[in-house]
N, C-alpha and C positions, 0 to 999 in steps of 0.2 A: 398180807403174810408178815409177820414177824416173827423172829428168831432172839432166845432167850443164850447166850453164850456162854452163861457161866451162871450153872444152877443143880448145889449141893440137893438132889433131890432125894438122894439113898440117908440122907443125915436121919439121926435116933428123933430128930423135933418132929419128922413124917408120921413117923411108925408106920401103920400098912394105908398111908393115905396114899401112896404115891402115885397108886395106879388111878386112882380117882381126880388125884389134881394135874394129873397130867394129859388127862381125859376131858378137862375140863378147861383148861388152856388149848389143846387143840380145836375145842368147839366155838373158843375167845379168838382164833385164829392163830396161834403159838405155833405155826409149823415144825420148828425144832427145839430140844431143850439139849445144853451140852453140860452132862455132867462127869465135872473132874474128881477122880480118886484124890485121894490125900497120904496114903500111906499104902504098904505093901497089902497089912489088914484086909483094904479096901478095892484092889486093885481088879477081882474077879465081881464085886458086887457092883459095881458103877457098869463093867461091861455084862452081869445077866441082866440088869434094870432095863439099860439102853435096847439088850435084845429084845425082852418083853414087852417095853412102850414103844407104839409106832412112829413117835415124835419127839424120842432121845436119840442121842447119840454120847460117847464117853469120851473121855481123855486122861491120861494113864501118867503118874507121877506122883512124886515125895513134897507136899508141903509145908513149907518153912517151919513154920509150928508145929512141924511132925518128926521134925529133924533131929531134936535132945533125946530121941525115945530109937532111933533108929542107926544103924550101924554097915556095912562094907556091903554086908550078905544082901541089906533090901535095896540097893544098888543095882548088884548081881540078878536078883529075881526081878527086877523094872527092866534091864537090859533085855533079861529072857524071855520078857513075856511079850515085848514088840512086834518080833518077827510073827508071831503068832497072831496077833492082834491086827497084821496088818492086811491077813486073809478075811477079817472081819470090816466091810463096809461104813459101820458104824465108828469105828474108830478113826479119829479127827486129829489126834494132839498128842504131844509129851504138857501133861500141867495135872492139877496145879502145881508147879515149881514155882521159885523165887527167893525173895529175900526180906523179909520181916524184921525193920529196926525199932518196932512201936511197943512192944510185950517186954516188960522190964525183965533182963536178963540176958536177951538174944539178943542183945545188941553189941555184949562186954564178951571178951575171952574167957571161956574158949569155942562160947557157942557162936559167936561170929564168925570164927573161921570155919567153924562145923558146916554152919548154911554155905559159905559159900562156896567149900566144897562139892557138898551137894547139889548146890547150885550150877554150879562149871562143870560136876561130872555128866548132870541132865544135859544142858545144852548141850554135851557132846552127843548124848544116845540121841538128841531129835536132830541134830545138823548129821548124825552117822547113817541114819534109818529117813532125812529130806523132811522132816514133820518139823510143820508149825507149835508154836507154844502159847500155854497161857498162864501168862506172871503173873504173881503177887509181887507188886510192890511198895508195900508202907513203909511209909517214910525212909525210903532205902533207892529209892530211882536212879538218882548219880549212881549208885554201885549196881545194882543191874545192870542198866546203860554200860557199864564198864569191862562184864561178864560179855556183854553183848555183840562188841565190836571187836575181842579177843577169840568168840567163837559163833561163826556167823552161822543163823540158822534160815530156815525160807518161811519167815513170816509169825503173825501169830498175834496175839490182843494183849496189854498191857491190863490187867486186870483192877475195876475201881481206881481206874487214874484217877489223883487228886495232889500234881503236882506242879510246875510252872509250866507259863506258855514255853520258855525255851526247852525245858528237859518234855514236855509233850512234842515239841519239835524235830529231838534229837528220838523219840521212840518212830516217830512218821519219819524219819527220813535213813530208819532200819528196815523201814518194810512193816511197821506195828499199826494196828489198829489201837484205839484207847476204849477201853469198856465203861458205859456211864449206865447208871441203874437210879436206885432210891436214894441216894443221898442229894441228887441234886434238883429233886422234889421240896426242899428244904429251902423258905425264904432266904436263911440264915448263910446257908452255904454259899457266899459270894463268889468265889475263888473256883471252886466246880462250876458252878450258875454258868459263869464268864465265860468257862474252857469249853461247855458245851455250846453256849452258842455262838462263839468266835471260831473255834476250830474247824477245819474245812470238812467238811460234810466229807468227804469220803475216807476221813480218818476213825467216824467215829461207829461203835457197835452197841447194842443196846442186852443188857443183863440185868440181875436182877439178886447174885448171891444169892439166893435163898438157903437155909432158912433166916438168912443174916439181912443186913441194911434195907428194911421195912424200909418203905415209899413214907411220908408226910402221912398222909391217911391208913395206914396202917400200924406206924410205932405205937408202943413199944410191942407191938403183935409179930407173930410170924411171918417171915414173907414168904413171897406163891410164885412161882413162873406166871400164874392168872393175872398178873400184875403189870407185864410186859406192855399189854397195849395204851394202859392208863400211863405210867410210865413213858414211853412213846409222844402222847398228846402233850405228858411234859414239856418234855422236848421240844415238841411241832413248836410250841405257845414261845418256848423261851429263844425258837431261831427264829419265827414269823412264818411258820409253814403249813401247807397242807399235811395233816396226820399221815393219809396215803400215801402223803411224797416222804414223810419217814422213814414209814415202813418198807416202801420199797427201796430207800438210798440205805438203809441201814442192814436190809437183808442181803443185800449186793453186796455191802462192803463185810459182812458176818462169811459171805461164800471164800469173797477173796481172801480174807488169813484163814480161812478152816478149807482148803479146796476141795478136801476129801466130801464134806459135807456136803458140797454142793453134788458129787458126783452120786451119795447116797440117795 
């Protein structure tokens, strides 16, 4: 079994594939696919996708890069729409939230403080409502991390960690999982390469962004949740593991920050 944690499946690069590739990853054994809203826009289409495929599930938030376009009121309708959400099974998470220092502009005043507004108001709706999270954090971890320990939440995945062994340290020792996908299928990536296979196994969960950070054998093409289990053997090859003992440590540690999930 494997579990795909963090997969834009509702994104416009789909168009009406979704129900086919996600039909097609449960047959690859993709037991679950978790996909995050990004914006208010978005927030009803992640949870009827999630209802419609037997092997989604959703999670409901403002993504950093969605932050310049978005104002008090899509706060208000994220806060509203929780309570509701939480009679739905399928729903896992406050994300994708975070903090984005890598897109030139969002890094300088006044959209810095904009995110991290946004940032600090979400942690409060998932530590108000007990929901785990799942971060973006490029190039921005220290200030996460710093969001993090001012508003404690129960859990939840660091999303495409690609940052130090100690600030991957200080996210596992929040209660965070670190999300590793297609980028560390990449000879080149030493620096990921290392954190996946040094990091202790039950910190880490396996994703896949799609339709973003193609695998090695797929750039510069779209990526698939189908992708998860190659992805996966990555892994096994780069800790010295059995695949199956992946898959099973990675879906165990996928249940532990998403609890809901597992109860689904």
């Amino acid at each position: 079994m494997w579990i795909d944690t963090h997969c834009h499946l509702d994104a416009q690069e789909f168009g009406s594939e979704a129900d086919a590739i996600a039909g097609r990853a449960a047959r690859d054994g993709v037991s679950w696919i978790v996909i995050p809203a990004v914006d208010r826009a978005n927030l009803g289409a992640v949870a009827a996708l999630a209802s419609r495929l037997p092997n989604c599930a959703y999670a409901l938030g403002i993504h950093p890069m969605c932050v310049p376009g978005a104002d008090e009121s899509d706060l208000e309708a994220l806060r509203a729409a929780v309570p509701q959400a939480l009679n739905d099974p399928k729903f896992v998470a406050i994300g994708e939230i975070g903090l984005d220092f890598f897109v030139p502009g969002l890094s300088e005043s006044p959209l810095r403080e904009k995110q991290e507004y946004f940032y600090s108001e979400q942690l409060k709706i998932a530590r108000d409502f007990g929901l785990p999270v799942l971060l973006h954090v490029r190039r921005s971890q220290d200030s996460v991390l710093k969001y993090l320990r001012r508003i404690a939440v129960p859990g939840g995945i660091a999303h495409a960690f690609n940052g130090s062994f100690q600030q991957a340290q200080a996210f596992i020792g929040l209660g965070l999982k670190l999300g590793f996908g297609g980028a560390m299928t990449f000879t080149r990536a030493l620096q990921i390469r290392r954190l996946a296979s040094q990091l202790p196994q039950e910190a880490i969960v396996l994703e896949t962004d799609s339709p973003d950070i193609s695998p090695a054998w797929r750039h510069p093409e779209r990526n698939s949740p189908e992708e998860v289990p190659r992805i996966g053997q990555a892994l096994a090859d780069l800790r010295g593991m059995a695949v199956e003992e992946i898959a099973r440590v990675t879906s165990i540690n996928a249940y532990s920050a998403l609890p809901r999930l597992r109860r689904t």
